[in-house]
PyMOL Python script that loads the backbone (N, CA, C, O; Angstrom):
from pymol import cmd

cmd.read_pdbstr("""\
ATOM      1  N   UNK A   1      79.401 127.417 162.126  1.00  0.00           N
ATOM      2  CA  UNK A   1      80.422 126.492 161.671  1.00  0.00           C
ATOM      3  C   UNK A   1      80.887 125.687 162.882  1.00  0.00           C
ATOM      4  O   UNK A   1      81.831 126.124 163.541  1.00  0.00           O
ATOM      5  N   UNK A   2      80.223 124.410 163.259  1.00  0.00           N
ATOM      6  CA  UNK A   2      80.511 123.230 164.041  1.00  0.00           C
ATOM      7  C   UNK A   2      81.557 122.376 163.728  1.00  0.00           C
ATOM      8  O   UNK A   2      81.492 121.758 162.666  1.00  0.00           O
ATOM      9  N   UNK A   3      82.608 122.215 164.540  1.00  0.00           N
ATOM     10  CA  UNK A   3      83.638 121.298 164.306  1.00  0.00           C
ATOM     11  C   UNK A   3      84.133 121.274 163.023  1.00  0.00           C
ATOM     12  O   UNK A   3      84.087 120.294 162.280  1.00  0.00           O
ATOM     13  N   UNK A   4      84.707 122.577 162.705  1.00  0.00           N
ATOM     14  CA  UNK A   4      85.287 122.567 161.189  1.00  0.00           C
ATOM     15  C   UNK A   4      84.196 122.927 160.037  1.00  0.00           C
ATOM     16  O   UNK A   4      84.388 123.528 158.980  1.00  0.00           O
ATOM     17  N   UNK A   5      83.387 122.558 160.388  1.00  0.00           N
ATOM     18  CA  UNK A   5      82.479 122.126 158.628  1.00  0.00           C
ATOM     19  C   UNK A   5      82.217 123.560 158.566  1.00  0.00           C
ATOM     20  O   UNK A   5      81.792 124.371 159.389  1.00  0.00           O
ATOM     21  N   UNK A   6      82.732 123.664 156.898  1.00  0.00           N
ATOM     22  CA  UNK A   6      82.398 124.748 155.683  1.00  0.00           C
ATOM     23  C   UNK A   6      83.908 125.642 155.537  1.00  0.00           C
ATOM     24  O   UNK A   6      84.212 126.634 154.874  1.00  0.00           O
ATOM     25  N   UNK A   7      84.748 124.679 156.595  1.00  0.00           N
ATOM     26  CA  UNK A   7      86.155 125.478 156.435  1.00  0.00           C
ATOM     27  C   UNK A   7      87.084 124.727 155.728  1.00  0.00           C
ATOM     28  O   UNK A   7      87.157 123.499 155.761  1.00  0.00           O
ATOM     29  N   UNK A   8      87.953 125.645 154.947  1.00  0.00           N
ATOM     30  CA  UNK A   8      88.795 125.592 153.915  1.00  0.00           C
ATOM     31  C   UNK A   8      89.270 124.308 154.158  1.00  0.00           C
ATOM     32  O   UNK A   8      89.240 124.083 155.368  1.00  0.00           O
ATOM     33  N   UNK A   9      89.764 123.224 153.406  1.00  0.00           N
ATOM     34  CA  UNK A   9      90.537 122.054 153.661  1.00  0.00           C
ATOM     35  C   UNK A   9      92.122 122.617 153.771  1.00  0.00           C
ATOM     36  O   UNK A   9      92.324 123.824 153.635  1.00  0.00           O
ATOM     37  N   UNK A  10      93.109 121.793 153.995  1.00  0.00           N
ATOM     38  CA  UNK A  10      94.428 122.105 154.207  1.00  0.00           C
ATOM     39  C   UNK A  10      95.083 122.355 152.669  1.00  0.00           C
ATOM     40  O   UNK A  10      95.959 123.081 152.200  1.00  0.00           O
ATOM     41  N   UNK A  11      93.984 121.148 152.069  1.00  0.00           N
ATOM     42  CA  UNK A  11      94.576 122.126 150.202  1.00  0.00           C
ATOM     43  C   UNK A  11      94.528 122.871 149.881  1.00  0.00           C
ATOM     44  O   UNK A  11      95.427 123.595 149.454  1.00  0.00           O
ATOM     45  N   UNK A  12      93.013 123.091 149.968  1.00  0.00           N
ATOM     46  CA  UNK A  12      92.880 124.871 149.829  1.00  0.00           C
ATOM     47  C   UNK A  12      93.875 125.882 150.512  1.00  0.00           C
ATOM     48  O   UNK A  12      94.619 126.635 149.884  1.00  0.00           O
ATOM     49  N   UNK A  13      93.794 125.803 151.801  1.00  0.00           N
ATOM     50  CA  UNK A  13      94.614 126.606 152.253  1.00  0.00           C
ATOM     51  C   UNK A  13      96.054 126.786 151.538  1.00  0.00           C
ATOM     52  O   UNK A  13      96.268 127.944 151.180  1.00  0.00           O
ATOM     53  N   UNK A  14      97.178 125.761 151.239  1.00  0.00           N
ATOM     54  CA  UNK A  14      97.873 125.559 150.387  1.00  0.00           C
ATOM     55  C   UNK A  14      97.700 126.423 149.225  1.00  0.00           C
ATOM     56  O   UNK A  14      98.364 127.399 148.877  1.00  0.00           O
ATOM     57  N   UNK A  15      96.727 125.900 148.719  1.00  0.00           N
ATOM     58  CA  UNK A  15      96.538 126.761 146.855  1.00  0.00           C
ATOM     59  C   UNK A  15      96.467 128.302 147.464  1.00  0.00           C
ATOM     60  O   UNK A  15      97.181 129.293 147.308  1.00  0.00           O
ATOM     61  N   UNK A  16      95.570 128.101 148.039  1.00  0.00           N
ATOM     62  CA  UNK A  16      95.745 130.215 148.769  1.00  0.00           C
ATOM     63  C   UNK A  16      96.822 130.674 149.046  1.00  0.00           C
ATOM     64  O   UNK A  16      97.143 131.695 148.438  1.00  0.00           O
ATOM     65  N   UNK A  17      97.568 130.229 149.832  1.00  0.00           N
ATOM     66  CA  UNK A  17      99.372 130.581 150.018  1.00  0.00           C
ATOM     67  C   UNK A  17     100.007 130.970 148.976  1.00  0.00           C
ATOM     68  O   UNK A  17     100.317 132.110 148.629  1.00  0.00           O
ATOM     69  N   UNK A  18     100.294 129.395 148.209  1.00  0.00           N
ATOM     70  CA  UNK A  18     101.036 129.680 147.200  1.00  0.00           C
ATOM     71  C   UNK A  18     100.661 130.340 146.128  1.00  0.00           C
ATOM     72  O   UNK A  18      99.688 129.908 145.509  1.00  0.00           O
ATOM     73  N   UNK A  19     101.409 131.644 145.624  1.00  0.00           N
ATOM     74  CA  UNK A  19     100.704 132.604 144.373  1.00  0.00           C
ATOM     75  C   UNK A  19     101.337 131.592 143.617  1.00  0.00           C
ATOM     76  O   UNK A  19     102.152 130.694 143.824  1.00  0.00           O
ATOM     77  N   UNK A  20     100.442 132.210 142.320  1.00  0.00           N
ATOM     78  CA  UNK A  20     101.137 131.544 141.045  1.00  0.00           C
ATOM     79  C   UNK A  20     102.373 131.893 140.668  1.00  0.00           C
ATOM     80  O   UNK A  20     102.883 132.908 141.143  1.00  0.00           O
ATOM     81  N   UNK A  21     102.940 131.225 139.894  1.00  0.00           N
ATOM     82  CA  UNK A  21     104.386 131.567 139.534  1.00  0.00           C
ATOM     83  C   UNK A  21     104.222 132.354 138.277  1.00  0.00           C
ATOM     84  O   UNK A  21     103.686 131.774 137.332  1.00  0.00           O
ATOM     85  N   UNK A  22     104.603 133.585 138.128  1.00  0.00           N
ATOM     86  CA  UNK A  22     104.449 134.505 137.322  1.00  0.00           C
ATOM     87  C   UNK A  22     105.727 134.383 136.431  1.00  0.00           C
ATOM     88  O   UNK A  22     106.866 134.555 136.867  1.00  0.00           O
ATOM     89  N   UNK A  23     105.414 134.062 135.109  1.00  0.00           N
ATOM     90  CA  UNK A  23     106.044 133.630 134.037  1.00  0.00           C
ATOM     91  C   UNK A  23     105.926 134.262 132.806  1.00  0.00           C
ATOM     92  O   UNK A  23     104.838 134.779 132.552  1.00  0.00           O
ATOM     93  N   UNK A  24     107.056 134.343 131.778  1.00  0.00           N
ATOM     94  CA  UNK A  24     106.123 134.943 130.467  1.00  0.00           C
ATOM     95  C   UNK A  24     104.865 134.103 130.077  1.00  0.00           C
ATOM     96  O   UNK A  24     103.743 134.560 129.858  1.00  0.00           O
ATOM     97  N   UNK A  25     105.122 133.232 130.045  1.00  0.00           N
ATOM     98  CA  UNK A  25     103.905 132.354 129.515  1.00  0.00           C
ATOM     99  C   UNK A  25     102.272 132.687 130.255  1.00  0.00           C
ATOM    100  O   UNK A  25     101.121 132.792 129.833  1.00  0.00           O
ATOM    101  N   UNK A  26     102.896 132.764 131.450  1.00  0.00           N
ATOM    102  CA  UNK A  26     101.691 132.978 132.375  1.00  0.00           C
ATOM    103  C   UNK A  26     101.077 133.914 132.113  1.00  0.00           C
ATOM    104  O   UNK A  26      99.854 133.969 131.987  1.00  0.00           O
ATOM    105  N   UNK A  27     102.167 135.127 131.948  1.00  0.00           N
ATOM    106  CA  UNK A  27     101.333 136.375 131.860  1.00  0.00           C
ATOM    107  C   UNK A  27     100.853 136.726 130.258  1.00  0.00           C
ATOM    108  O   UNK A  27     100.414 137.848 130.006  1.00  0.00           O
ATOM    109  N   UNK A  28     100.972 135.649 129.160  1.00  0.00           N
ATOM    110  CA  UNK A  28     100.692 135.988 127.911  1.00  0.00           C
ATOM    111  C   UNK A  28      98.968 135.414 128.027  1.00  0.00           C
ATOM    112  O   UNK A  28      97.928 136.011 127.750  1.00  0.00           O
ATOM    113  N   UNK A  29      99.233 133.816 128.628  1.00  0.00           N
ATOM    114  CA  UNK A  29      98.033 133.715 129.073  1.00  0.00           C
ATOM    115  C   UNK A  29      96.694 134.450 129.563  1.00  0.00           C
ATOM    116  O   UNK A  29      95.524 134.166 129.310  1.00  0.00           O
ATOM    117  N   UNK A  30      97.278 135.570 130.408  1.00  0.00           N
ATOM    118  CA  UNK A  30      96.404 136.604 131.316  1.00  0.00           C
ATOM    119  C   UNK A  30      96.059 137.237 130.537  1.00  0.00           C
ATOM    120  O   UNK A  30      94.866 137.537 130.589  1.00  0.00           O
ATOM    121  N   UNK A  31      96.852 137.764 129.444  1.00  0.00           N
ATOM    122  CA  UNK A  31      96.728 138.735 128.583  1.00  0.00           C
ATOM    123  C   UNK A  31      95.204 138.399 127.485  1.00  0.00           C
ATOM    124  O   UNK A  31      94.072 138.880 127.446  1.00  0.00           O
ATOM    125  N   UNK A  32      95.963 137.285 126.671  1.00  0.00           N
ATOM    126  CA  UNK A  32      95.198 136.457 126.156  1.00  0.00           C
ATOM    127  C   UNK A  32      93.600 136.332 126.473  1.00  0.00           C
ATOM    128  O   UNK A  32      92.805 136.856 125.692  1.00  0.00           O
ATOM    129  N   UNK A  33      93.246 135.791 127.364  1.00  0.00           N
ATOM    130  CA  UNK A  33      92.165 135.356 128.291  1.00  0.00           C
ATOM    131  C   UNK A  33      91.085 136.980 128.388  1.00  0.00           C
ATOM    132  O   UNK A  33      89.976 137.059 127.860  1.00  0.00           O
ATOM    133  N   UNK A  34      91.708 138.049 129.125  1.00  0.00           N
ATOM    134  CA  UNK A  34      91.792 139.030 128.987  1.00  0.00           C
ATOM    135  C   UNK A  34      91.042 140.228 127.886  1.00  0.00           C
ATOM    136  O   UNK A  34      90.260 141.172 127.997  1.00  0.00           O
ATOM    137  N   UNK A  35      91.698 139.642 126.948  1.00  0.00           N
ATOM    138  CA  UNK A  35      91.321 140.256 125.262  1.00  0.00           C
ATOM    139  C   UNK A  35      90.068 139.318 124.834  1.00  0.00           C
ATOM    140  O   UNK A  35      89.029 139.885 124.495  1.00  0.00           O
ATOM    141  N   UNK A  36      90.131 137.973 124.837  1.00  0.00           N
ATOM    142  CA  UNK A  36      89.217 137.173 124.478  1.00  0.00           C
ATOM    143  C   UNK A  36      87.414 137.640 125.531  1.00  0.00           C
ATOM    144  O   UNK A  36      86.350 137.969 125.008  1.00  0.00           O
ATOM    145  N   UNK A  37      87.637 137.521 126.687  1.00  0.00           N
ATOM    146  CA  UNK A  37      86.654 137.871 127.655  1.00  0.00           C
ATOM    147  C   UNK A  37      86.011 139.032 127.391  1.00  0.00           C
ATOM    148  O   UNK A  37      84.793 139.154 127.527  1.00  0.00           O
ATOM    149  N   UNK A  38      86.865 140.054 126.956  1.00  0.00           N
ATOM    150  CA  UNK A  38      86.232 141.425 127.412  1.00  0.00           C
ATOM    151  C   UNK A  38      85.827 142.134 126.124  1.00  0.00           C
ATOM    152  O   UNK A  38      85.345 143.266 126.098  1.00  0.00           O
ATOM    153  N   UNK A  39      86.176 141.018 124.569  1.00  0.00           N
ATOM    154  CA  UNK A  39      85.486 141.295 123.806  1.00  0.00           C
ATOM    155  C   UNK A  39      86.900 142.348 123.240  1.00  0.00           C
ATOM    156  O   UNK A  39      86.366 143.218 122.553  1.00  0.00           O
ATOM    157  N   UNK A  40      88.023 142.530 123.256  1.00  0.00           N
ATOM    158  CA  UNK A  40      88.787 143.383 122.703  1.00  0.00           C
ATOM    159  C   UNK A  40      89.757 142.692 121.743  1.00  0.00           C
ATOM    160  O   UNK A  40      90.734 143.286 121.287  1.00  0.00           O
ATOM    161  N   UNK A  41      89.454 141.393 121.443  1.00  0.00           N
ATOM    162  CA  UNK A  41      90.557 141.033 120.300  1.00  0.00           C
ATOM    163  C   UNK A  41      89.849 141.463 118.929  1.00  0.00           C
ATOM    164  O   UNK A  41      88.800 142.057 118.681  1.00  0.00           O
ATOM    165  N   UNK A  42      90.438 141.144 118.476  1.00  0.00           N
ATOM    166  CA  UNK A  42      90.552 141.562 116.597  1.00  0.00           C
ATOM    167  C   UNK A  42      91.017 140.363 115.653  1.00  0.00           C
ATOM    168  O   UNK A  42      91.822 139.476 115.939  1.00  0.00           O
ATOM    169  N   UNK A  43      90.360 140.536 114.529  1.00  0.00           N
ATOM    170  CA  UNK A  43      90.630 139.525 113.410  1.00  0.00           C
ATOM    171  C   UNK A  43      92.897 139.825 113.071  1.00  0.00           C
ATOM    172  O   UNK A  43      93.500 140.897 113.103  1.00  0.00           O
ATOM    173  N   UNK A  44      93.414 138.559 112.830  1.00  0.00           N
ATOM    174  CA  UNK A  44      93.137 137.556 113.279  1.00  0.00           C
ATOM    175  C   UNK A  44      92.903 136.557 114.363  1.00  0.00           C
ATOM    176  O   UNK A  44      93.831 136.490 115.170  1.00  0.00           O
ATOM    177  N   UNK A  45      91.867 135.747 114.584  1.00  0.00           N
ATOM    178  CA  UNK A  45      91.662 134.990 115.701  1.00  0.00           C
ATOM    179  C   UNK A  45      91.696 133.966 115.443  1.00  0.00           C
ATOM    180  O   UNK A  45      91.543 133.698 114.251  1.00  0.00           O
ATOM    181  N   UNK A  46      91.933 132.755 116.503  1.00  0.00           N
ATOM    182  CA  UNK A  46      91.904 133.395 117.815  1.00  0.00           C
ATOM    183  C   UNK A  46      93.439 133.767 118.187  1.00  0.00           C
ATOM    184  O   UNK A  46      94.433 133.509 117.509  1.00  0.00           O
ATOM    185  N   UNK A  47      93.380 134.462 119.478  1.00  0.00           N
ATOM    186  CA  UNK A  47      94.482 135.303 119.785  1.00  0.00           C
ATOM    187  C   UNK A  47      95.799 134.907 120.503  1.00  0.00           C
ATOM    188  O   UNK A  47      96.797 135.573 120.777  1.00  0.00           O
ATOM    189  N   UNK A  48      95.383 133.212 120.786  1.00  0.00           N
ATOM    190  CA  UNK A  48      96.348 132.576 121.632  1.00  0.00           C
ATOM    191  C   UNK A  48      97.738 132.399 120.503  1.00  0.00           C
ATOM    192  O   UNK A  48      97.664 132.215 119.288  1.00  0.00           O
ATOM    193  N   UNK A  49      98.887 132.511 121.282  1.00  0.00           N
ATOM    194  CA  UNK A  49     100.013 131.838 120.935  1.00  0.00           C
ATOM    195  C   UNK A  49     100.487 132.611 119.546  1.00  0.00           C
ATOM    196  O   UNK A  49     101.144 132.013 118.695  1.00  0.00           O
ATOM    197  N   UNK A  50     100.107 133.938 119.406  1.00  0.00           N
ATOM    198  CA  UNK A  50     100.615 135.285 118.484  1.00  0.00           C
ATOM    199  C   UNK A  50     101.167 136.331 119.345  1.00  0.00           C
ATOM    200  O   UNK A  50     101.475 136.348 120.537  1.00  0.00           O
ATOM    201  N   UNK A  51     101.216 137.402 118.188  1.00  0.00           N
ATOM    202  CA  UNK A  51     101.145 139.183 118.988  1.00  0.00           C
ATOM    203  C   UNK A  51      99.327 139.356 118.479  1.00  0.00           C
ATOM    204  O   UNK A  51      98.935 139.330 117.313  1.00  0.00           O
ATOM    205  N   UNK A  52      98.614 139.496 119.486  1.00  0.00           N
ATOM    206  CA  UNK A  52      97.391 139.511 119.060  1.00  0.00           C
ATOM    207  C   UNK A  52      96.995 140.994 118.336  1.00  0.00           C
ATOM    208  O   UNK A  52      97.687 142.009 118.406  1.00  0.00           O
ATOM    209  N   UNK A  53      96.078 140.896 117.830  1.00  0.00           N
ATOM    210  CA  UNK A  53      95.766 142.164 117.186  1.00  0.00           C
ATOM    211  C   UNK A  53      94.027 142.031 117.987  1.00  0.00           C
ATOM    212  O   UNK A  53      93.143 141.204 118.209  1.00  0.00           O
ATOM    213  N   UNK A  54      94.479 144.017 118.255  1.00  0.00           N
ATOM    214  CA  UNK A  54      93.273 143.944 119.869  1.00  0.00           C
ATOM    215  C   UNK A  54      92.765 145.093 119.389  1.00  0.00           C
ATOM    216  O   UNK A  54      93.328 145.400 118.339  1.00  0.00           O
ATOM    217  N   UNK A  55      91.400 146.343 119.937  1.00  0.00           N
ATOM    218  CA  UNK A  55      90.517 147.163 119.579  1.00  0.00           C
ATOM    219  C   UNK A  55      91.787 148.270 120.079  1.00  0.00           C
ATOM    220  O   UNK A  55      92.429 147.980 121.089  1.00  0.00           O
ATOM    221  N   UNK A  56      92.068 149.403 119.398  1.00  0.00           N
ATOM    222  CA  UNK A  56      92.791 150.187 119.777  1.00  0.00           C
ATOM    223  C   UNK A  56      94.535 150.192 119.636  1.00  0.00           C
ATOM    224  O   UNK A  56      95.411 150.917 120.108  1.00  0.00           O
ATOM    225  N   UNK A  57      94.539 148.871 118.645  1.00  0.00           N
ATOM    226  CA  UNK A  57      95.940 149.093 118.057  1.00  0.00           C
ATOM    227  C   UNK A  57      96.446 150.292 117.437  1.00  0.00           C
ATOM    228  O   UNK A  57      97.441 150.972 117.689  1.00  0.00           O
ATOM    229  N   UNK A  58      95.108 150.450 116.156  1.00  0.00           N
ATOM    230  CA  UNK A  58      96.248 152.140 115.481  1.00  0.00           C
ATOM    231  C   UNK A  58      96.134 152.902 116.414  1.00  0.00           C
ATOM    232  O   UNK A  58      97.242 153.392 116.636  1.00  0.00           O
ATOM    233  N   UNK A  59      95.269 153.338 117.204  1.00  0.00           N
ATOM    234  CA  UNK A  59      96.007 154.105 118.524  1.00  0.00           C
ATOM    235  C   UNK A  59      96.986 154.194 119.278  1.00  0.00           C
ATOM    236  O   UNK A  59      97.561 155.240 119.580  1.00  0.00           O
ATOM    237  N   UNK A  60      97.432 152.351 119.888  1.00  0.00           N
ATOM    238  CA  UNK A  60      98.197 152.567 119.968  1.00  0.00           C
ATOM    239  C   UNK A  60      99.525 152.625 119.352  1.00  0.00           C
ATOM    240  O   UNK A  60     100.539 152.872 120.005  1.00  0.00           O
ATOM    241  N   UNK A  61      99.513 152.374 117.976  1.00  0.00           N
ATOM    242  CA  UNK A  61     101.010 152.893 117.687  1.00  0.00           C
ATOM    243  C   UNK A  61     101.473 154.456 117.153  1.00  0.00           C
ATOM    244  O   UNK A  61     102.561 155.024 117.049  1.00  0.00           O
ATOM    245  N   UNK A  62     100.181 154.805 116.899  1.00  0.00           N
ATOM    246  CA  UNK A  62     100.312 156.567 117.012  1.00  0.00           C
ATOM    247  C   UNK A  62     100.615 156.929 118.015  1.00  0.00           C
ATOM    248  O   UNK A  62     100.938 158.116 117.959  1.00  0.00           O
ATOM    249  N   UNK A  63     100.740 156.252 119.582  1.00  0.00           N
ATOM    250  CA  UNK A  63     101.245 157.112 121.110  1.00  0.00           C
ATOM    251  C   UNK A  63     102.240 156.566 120.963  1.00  0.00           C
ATOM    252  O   UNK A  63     103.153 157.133 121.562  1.00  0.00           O
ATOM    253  N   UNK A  64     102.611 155.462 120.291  1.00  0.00           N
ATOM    254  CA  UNK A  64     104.095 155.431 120.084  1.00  0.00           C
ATOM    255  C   UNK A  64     105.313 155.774 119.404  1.00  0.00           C
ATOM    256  O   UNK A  64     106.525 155.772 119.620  1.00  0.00           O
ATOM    257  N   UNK A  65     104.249 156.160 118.213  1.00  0.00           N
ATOM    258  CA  UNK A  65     105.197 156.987 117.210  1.00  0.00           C
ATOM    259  C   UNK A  65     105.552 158.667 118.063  1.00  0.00           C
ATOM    260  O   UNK A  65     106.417 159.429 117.632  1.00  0.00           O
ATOM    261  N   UNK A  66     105.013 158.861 118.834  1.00  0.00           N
ATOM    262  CA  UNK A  66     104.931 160.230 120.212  1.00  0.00           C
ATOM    263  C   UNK A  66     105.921 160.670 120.817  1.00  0.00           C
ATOM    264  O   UNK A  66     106.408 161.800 120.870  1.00  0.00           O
ATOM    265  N   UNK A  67     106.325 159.279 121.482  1.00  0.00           N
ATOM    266  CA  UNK A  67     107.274 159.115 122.522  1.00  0.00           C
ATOM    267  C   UNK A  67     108.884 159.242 121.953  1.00  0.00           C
ATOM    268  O   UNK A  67     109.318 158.690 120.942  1.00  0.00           O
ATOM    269  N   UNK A  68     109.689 160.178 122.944  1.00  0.00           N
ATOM    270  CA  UNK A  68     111.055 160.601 122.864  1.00  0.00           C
ATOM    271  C   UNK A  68     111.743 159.445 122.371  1.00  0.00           C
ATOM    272  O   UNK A  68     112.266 159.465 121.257  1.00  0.00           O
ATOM    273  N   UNK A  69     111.775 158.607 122.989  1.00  0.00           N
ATOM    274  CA  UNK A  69     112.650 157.190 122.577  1.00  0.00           C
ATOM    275  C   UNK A  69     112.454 156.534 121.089  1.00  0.00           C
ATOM    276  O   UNK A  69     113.332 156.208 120.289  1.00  0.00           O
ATOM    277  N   UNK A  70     110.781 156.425 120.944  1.00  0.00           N
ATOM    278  CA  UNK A  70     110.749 155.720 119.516  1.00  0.00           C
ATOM    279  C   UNK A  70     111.353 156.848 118.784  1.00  0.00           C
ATOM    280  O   UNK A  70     112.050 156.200 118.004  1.00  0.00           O
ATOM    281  N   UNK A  71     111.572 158.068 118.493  1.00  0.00           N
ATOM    282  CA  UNK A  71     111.742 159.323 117.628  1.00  0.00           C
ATOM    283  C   UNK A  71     113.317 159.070 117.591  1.00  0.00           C
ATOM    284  O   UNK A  71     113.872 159.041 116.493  1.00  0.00           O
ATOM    285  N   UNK A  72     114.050 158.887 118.762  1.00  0.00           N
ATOM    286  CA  UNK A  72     115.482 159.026 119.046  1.00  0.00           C
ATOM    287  C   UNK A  72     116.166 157.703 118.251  1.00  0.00           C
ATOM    288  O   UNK A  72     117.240 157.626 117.653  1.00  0.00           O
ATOM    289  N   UNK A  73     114.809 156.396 118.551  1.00  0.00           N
ATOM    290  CA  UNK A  73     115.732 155.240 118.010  1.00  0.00           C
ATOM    291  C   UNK A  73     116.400 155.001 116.503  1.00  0.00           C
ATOM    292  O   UNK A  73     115.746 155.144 115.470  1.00  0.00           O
ATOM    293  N   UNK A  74     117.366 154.736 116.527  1.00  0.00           N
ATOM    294  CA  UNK A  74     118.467 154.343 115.217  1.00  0.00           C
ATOM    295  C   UNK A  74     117.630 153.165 114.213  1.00  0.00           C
ATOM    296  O   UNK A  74     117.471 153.195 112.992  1.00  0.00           O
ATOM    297  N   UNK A  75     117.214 152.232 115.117  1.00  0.00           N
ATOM    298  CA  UNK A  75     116.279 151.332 114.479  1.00  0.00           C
ATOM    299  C   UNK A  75     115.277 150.345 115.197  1.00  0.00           C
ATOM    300  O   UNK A  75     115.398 149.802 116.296  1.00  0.00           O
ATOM    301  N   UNK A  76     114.263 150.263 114.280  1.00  0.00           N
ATOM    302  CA  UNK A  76     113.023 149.930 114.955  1.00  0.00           C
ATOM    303  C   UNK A  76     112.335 148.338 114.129  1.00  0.00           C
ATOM    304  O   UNK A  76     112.083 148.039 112.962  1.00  0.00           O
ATOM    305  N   UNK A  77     112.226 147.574 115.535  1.00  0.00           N
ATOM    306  CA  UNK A  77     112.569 146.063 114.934  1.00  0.00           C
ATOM    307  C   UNK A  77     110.270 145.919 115.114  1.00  0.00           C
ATOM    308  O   UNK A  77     109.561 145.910 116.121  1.00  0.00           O
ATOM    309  N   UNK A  78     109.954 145.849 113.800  1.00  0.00           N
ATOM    310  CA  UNK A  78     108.664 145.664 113.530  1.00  0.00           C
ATOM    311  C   UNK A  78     108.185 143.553 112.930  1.00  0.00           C
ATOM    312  O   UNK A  78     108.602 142.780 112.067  1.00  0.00           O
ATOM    313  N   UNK A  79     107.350 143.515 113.818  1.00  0.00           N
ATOM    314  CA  UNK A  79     106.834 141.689 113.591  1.00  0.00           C
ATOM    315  C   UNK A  79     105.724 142.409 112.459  1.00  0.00           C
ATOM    316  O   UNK A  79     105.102 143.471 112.467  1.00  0.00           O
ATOM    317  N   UNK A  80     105.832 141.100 111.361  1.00  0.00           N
ATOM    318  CA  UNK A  80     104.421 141.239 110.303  1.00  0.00           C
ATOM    319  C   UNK A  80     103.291 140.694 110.785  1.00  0.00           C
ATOM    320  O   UNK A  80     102.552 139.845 110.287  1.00  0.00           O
ATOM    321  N   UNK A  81     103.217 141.479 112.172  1.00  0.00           N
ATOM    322  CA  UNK A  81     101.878 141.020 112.862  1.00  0.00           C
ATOM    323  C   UNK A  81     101.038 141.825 112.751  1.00  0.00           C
ATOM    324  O   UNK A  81     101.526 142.955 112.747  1.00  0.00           O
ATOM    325  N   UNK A  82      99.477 141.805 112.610  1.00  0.00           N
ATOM    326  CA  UNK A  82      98.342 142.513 112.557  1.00  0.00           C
ATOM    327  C   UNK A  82      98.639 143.895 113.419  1.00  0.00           C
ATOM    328  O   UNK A  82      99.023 144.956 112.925  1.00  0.00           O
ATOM    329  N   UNK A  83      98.534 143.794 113.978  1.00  0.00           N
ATOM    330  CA  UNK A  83      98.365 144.651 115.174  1.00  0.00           C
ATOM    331  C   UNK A  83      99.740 145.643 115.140  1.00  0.00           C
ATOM    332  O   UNK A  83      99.550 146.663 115.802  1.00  0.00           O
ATOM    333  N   UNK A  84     100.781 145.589 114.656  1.00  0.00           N
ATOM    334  CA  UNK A  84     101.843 146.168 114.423  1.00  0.00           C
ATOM    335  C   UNK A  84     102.121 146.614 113.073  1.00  0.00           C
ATOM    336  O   UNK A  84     103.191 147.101 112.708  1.00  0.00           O
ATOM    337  N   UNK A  85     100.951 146.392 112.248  1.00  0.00           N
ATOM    338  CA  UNK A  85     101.043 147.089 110.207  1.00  0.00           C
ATOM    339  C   UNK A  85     101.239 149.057 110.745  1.00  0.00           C
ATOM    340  O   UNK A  85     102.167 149.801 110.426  1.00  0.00           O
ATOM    341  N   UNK A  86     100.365 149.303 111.362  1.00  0.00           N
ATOM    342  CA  UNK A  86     100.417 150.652 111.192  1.00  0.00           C
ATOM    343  C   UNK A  86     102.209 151.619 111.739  1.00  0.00           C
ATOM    344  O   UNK A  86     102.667 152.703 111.378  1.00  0.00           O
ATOM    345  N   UNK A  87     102.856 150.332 112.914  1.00  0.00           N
ATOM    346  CA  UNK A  87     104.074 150.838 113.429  1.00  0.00           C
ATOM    347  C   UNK A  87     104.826 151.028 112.153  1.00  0.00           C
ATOM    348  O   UNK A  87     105.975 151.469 112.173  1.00  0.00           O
TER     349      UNK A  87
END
""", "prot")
cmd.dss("prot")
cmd.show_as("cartoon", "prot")
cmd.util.cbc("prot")
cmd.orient("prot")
């Protein structure tokens, strides 16, 4: 590497610094992206901009029906979303 060449520009460097700004949105995104990629969403699709319904939902709301807190709670606020029928 002669006189600079093949090194990062000062933008780059910039974009490397600054992390992203971690947001709900951001991280629904991640989520999103995530489920879609790795092959774990579920009908209905697609999964953006819901509560997605993903491989291993009735599982998980059977570890939640488990837990001390859901058992203890007075009341339990359920979305008529896919992925939340079995809660």
């Amino acid at each position: 590497m002669q006189n600079g060449e093949g090194a990062p520009t000062a933008a780059e460097n910039t974009k490397k610094a600054v992390p992203e700004e971690v947001t709900k949105q951001s991280f629904r995104l991640k989520v999103w992206r995530h489920l879609e990629t790795n092959g774990l969403a579920m009908f209905p699709r697609p999964v953006y901009n819901r509560i997605p319904n993903f491989k291993g939902a009735t599982e998980a709301a059977a570890k939640l029906a488990e837990l001390d807190i859901f058992k203890a709670a007075n009341t339990i606020k359920v979305n008529p979303d896919k992925p939340q029928e079995p809660v």
